[in-house]
C-alpha positions, -999 to +999 in steps of 0.1 A: -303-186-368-265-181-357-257-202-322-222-196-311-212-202-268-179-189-273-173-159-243-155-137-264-164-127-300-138-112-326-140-073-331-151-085-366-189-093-362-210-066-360-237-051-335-264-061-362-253-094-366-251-097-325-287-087-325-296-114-347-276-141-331-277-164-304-247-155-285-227-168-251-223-194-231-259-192-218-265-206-251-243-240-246-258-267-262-244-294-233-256-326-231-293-324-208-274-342-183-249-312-174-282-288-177-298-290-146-269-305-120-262-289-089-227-295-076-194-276-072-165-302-069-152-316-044-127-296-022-102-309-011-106-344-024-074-350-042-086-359-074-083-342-108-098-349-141-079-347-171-089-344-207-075-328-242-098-343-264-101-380-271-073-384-300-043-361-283-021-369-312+002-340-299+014-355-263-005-328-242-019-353-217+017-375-217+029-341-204+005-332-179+001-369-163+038-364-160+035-338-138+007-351-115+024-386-108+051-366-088+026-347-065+022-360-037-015-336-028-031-353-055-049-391-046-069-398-076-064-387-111-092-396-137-083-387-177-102-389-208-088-403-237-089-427-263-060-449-253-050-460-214-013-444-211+016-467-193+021-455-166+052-468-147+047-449-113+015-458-087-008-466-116-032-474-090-035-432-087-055-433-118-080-437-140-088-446-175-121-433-191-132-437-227-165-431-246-174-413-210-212-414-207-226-380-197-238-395-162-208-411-155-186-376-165-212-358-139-204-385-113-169-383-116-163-345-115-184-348-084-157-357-068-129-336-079-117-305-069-102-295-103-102-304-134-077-298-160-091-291-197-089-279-233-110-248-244-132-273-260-165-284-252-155-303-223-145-270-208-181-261-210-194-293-195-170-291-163-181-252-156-217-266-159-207-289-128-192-264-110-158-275-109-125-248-104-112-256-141-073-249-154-079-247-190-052-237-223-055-239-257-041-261-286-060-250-318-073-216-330-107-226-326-108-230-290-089-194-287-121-173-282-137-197-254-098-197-234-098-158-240-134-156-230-140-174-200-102-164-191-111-127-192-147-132-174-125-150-144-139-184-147-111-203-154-069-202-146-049-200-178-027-224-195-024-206-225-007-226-250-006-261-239+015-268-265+038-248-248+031-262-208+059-267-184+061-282-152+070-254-133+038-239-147+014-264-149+026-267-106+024-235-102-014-230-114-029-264-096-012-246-062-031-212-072-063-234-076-063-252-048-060-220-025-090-219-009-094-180-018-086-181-051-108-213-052-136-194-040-135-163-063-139-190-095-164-211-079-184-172-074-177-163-115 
């Protein structure tokens, strides 16, 4: 038995193999806690959660913090990684996680009105809490979940966050935050 929760499948794999498969995000394997939670952010709360994957050797979420220290909308931003980052500007605006317990993840994108993820498994887990999600890619193998849940409406595109800006990066959290476009991804 074949379980794969990507969105999108390449053109590759056949209708047989389909049949025989289980295939799509209904089949997630999440963590129980994000299986049976009931919530869909916090609007208009000011706080963001932030995660590339817990060893961002690549300076992704250096980039993006970067940009969220100079807005002045956002009160509270909580990031996921494996080391706290110096940061020189109103520290107090945010918040260190490590080795984030399911629970505690749930509780914490309770109260955010956006989160701001890779196409990986954490992508996955912040849909499952309802929260409007800006997501990108950094390696091929989270290409079919970005293209997926990108093409299904779910989630606004990064793209290539090896390739993010701040004039972008701005640019999408305002799109997000609009309360219609909000709406329309909170109803995909």
């Amino acid at each position: 038995l074949v379980i794969n929760h990507a969105p999108f499948y390449p053109s590759y794999i056949s209708e047989n193999f389909k049949k025989k498969a289980l295939l799509g995000p209904k089949f997630s394997l999440l963590r129980s806690e994000f299986s049976s939670i009931d919530i869909s952010g916090s609007a208009n709360s000011g706080n963001i959660f932030v995660a590339f994957g817990a060893f961002d050797r690549l300076g992704i979420l250096d980039r993006v913090l970067d940009v969220l220290v100079k807005r002045t909308d956002i009160k509270q931003i909580y990031y996921l990684s494996d080391t706290k980052r110096n940061i020189s500007i109103d520290e107090s605006r945010f918040t260190h996680l490590r080795n984030c317990k399911a629970e505690e993840l749930v509780g914490i994108l309770s109260v955010c009105e956006l989160a701001i993820v890779s196409a990986s498994t954490i992508l996955f887990e912040v849909l499952a809490c309802g929260v409007p999600v800006l997501s990108g890619y950094y390696v091929n193998n989270q290409m079919n979940n970005y293209k997926g849940f990108l093409s299904l409406g779910i989630i606004q595109g990064l793209g290539n966050l090896l390739e993010i800006n701040e004039l972008k990066l701005n640019n999408s959290i305002d799109t997000v935050k609009n309360p219609i476009f909000r709406g329309k991804l909170i109803e995909a």
